[in-house]
C-alpha positions as CSV (number, residue, x, y, z in Angstrom):
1,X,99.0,100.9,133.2
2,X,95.5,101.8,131.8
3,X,95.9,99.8,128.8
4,X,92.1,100.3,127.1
5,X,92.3,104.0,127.9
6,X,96.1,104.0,125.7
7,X,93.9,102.6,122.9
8,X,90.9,105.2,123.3
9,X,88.5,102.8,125.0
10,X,86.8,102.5,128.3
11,X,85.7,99.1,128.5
12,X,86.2,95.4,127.1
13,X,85.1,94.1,124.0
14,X,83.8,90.9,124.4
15,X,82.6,90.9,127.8
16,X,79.1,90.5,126.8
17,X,79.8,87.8,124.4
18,X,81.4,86.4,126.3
19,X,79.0,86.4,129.9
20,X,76.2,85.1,127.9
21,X,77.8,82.0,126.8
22,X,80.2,81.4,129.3
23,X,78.2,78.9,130.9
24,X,78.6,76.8,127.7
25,X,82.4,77.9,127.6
26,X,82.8,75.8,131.3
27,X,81.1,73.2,130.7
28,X,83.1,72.4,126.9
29,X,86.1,73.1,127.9
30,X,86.0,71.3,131.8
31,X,84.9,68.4,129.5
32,X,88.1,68.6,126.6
33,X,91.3,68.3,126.2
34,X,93.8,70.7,124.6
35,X,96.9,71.2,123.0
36,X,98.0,74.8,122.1
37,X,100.6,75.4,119.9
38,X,102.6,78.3,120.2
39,X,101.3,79.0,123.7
40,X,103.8,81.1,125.1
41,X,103.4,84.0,122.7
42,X,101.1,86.9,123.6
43,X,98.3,85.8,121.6
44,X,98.7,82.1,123.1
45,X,99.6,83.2,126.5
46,X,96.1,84.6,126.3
47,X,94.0,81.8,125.0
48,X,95.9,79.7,127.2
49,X,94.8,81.8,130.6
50,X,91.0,81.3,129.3
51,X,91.5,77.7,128.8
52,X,93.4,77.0,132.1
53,X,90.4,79.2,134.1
54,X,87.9,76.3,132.8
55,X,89.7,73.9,134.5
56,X,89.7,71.4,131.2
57,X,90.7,68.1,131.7
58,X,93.9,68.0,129.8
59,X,96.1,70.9,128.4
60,X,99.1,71.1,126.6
61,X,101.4,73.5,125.5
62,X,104.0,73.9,123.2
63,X,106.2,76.4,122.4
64,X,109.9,77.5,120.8
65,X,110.3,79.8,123.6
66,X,111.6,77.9,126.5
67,X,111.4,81.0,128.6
68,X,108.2,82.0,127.7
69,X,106.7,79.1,128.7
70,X,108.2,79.4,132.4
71,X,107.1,83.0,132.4
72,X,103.5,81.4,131.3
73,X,104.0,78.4,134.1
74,X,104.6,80.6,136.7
75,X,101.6,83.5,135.7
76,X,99.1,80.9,136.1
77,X,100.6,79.7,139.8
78,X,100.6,83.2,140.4
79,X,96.8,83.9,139.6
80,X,94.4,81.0,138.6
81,X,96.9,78.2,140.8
82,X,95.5,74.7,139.5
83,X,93.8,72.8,137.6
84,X,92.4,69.3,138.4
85,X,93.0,68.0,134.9
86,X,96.7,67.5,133.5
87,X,98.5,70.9,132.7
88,X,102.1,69.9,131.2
89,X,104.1,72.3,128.7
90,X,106.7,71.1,125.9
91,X,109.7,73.6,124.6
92,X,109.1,72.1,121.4
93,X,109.2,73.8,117.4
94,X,105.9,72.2,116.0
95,X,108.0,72.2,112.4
96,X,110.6,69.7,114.5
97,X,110.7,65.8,113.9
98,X,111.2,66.2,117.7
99,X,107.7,67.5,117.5
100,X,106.3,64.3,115.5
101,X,107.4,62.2,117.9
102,X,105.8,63.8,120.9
103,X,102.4,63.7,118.4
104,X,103.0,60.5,117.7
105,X,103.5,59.6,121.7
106,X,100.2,61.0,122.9
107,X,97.9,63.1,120.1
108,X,94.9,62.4,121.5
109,X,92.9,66.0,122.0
110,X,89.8,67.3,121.7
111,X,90.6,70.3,120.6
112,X,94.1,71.6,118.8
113,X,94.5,75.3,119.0
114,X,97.4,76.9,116.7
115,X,98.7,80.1,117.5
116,X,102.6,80.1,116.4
117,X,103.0,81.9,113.9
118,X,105.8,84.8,112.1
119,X,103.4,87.8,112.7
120,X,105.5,90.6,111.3
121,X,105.7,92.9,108.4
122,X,109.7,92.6,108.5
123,X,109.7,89.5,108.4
124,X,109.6,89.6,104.8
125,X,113.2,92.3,104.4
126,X,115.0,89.4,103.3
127,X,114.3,85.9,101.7
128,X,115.5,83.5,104.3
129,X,113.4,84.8,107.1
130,X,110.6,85.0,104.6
131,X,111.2,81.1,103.5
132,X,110.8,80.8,107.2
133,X,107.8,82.3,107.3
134,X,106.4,80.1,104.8
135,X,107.7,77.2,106.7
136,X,106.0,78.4,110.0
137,X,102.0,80.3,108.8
138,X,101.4,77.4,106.0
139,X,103.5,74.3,106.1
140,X,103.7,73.9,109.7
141,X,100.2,74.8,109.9
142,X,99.0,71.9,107.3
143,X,101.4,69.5,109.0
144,X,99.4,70.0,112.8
145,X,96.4,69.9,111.1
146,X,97.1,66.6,109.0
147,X,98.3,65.1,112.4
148,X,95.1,66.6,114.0
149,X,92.7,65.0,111.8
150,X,95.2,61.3,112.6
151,X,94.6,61.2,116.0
152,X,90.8,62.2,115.4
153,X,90.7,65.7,117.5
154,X,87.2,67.3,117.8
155,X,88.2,70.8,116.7
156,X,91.2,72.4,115.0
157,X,91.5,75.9,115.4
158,X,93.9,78.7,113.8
159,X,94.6,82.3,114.0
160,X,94.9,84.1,111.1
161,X,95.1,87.9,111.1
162,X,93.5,91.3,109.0
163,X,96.1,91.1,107.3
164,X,95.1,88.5,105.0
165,X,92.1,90.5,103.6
166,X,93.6,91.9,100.5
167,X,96.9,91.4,101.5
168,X,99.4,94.0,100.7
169,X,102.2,92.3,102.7
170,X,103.8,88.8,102.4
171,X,103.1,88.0,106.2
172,X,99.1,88.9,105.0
173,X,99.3,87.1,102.3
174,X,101.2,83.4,104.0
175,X,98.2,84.1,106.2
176,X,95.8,83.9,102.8
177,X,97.3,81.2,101.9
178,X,97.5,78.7,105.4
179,X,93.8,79.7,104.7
180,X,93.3,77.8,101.3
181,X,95.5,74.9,103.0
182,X,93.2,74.9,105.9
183,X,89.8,75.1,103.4
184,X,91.3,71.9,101.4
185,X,91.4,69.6,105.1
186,X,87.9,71.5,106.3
187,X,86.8,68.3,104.6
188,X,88.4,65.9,107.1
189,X,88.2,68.0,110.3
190,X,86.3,71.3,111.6
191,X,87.9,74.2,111.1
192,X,87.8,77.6,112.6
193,X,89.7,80.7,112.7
194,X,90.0,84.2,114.0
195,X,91.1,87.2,112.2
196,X,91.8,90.0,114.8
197,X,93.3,93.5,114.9
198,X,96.9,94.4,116.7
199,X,97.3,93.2,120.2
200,X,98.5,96.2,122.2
201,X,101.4,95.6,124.1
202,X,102.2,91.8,122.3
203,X,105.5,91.0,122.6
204,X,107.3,92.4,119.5
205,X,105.3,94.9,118.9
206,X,105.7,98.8,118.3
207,X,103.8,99.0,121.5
208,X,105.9,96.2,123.5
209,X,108.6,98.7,122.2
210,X,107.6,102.0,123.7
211,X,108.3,99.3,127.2
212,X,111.3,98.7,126.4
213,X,112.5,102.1,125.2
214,X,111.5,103.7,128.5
215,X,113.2,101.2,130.3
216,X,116.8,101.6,128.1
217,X,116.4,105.7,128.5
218,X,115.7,105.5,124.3
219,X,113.2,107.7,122.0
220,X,110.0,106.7,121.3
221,X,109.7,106.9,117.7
222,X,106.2,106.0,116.0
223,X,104.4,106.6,112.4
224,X,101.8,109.4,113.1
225,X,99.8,108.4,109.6
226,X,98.7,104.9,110.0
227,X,95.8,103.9,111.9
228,X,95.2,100.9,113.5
229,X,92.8,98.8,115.7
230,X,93.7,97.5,118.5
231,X,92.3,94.7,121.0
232,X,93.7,93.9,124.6
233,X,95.8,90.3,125.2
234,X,92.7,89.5,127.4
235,X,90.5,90.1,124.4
236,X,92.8,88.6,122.1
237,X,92.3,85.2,123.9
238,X,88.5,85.5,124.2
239,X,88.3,85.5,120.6
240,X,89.8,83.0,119.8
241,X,88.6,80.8,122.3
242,X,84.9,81.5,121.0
243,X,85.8,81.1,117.5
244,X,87.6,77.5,118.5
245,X,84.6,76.4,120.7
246,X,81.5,78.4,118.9
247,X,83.0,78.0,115.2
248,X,81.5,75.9,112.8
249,X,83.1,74.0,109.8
250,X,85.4,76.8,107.6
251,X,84.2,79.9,110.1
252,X,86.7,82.7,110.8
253,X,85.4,84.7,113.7
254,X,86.5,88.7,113.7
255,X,85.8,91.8,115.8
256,X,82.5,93.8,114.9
257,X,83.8,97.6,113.4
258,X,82.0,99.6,116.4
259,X,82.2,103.0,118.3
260,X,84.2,100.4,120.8
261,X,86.6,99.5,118.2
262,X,88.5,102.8,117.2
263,X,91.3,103.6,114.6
264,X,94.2,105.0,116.1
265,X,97.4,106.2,115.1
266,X,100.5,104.6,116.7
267,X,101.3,108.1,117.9
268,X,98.4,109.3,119.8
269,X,98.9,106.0,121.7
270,X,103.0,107.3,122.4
271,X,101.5,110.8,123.5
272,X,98.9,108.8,126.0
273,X,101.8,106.4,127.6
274,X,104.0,108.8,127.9
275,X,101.2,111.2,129.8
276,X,100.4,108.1,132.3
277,X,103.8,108.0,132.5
278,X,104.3,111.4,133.9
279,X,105.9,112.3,130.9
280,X,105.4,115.7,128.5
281,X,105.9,114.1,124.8
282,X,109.0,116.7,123.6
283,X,108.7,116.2,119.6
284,X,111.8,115.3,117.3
285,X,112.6,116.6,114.1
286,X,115.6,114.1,113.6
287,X,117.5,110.5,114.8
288,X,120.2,112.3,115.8
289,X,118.1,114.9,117.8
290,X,116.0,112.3,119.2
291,X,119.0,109.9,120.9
292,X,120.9,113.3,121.7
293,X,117.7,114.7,124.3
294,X,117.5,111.1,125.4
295,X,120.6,111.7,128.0
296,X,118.8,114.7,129.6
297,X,115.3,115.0,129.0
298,X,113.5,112.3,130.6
299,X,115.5,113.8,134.0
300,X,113.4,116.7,132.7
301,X,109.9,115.0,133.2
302,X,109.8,115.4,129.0
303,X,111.0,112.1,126.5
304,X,112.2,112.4,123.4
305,X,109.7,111.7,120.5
306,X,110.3,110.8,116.7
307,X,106.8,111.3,114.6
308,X,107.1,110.3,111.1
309,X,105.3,109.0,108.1
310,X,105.3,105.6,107.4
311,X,107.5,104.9,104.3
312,X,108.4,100.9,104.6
313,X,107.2,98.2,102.7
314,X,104.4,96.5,103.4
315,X,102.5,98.7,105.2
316,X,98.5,99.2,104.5
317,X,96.6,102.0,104.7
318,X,93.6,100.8,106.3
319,X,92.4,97.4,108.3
320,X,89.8,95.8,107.3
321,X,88.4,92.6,108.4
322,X,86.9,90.7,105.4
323,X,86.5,91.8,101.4
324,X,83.3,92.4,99.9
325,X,83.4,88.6,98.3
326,X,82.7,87.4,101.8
327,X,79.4,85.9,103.4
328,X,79.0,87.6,107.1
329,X,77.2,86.7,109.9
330,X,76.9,89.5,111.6
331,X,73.7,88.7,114.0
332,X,74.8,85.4,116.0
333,X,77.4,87.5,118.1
334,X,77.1,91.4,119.9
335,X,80.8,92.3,119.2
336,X,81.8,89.1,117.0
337,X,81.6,88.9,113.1
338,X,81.9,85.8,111.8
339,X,83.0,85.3,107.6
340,X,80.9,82.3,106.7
341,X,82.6,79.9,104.1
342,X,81.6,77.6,102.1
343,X,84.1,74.8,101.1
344,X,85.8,75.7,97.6
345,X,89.4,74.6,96.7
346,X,91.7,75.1,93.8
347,X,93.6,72.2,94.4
348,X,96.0,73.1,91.5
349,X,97.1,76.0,93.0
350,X,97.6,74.6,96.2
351,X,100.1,71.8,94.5
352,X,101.7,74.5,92.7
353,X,102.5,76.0,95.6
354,X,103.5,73.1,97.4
355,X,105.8,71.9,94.5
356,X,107.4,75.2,93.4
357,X,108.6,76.6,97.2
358,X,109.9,72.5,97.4
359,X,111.7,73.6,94.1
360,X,113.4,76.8,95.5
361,X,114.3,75.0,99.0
362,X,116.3,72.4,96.7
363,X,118.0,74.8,94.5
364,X,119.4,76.2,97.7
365,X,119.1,79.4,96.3
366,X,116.4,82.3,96.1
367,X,115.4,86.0,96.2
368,X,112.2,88.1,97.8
369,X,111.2,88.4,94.0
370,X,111.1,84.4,93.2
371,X,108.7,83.8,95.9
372,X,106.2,87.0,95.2
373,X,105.8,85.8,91.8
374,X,104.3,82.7,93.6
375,X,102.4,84.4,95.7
376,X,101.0,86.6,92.7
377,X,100.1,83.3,91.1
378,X,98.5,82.2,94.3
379,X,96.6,85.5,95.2
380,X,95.2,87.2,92.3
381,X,94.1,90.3,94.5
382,X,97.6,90.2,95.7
383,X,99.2,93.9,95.6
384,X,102.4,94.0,97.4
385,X,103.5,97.3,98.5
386,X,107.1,97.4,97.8
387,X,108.6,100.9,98.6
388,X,112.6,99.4,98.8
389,X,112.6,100.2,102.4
390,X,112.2,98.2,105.5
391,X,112.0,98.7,109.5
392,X,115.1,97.5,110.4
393,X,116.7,100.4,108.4
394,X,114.6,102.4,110.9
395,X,115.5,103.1,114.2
């Protein structure tokens, strides 16, 4: 499947970038070691792949996912085959005391790479999974990092995500936040990050969907009035393997808005998959219609096709990289931004965050609205789009 061409694009990103310093990319990373947290996810899977390339001298991985990580395992055999340096991976949660100990047993790495994260918009339709979400993008987050700056790495990198530039969802805005915890220990440790558009074809996402809808004979049912950017798992790992090397102190690293990078509707990227597909889009006015056509249709050469306007909370309009407050660097990098910061805490609010979710965990009790009254007091640009409906009332 001709991924870049689903997205409206006929070549990489990056690949300039990338080539120029890639020399310098070899030699750092044959000459590190690594841990990567959350490495078996999409995003991980691909920083992983650029690591493991390099041939560095020591990578770990560590991951929830227990499958994924023999899916990774066995994608490397498969294509790159091995490294000379130590490649183990852990089926570990990085939020586990399980976790500590395995720190606490080795912990010695150059370079700590974060990628686990809770990365979608529903994951804030009720409070639990949201409480989790917190647990994962901020605490979790400052607890590697902490044990990062122990054992002395180099290097601590994290992904953050567009969506933390005048957040309008809660996923955005535990994103803004693992920021301000990761500006507070930028004092003990160098920081970077990367804030990137959608990955096409992550796991989990709308497009990972359309996969599995084709494969259980199901609709494809997309908004058609939200555009998005979209970057490549390949690409995905390049930046953030450029912003964890190349980064200085408080940099987050982001892909230049160019004629490359195109807004696209969720849509227009159905109608293309289904075309390289050998399929004629055949456009729904209903659910019912939609799941009805998919028993006879795709026999047809023609799938079924649900094209609405987005209506859930959460959603944003627009992308947008950085906010008008920011200090860009625009000229170091062809296709790579970079949002230069300058350390500034408000330790107050940081406690006060800290102390009031540690309040609501030992109540035992909470709703949605108790913790977006925090994250009002955290974020004062903070405007949560709450429209009283979420995805998995959708089909």
């Amino acid at each position: 499947m001709d991924i870049l061409g689903l997205i409206g694009r006929n070549q990489e990103l990056f690949t300039t970038d990338v080539s120029k310093y890639n020399r310098d990319l070899d030699t750092e990373v044959r000459a590190s070691s690594f841990l990567i947290i959350g490495g078996a996810g999409s995003i991980g899977q691909a920083v992983t792949k650029e690591v493991f390339k390099r041939n560095p001298r020591k990578l770990h991985v560590v991951d929830i996912s227990e499958n994924n990580l023999v899916e990774l395992v066995r994608d490397l055999r498969s294509t790159a085959g091995y490294i000379d340096g130590e490649f183990k991976t852990f089926a570990l949660d990085a939020g586990s005391l399980v976790y500590d100990h395995f720190i606490h047993a080795d912990g010695k790495y150059d370079y700590v790479l974060n990628l686990s994260a809770l990365k979608h918009v529903r994951s804030e339709k009720d409070p639990y999974t949201l409480m989790r979400m917190i647990d994962v993008n901020v605490f979790n987050t400052d607890k590697t990092v902490v044990q990062s700056i122990e054992n002395k790495a180099k290097k601590y990198f994290c992904v953050s995500t567009d969506k933390a530039a005048n957040p309008v969802n809660m996923m955005g805005a535990s994103k803004r936040i693992m920021e301000m915890f990761l500006m507070r220990r930028s004092q003990d440790i160098n920081i970077s990050m990367a804030r990137f558009a959608n990955v096409a074809f992550s796991d989990g996402s709308l497009l990972f969907g359309f996969n599995q809808r084709i494969q259980k004979k199901q609709p494809i049912v997309a908004p058609n009035d939200i555009k998005r950017y979209f970057v490549i798992p390949k690409e995905a790992g390049e930046l953030c393997l450029m912003s964890a090397i190349f980064g200085e102190n408080r940099d987050i690293f982001f892909p230049k808005l160019s004629s490359e990078l195109n807004l696209i509707t969720f849509s227009e990227i159905a109608v293309r998959y289904l075309e390289q597909l050998g399929y004629e889009p055949y456009i729904c006015k209903t659910e019912e219609e939609a799941r009805e056509l998919a028993k006879t249709l795709p026999s047809q050469k023609k799938w079924p096709c649900l094209f609405t306007p987005s209506d859930t909370t959460g959603e944003k309009d627009f992308e947008e990289f950085f906010t008008d407050n920011e200090t860009l660097d625009m000229d170091r990098f062809i296709n790579l931004g970079i949002i230069k910061n300058q350390f500034a805490v408000d330790e107050e609010k940081l406690i006060f965050f800290e102390k009031e979710i540690t309040k609501l965990k030992n109540r035992g009790r909470w709703d949605r609205k108790d913790i977006i009254n925090i994250f009002n007091t955290m974020i004062s640009e903070f405007d949560h789009k709450e429209t009283g409906k979420f995805l998995d009332a959708k089909m």
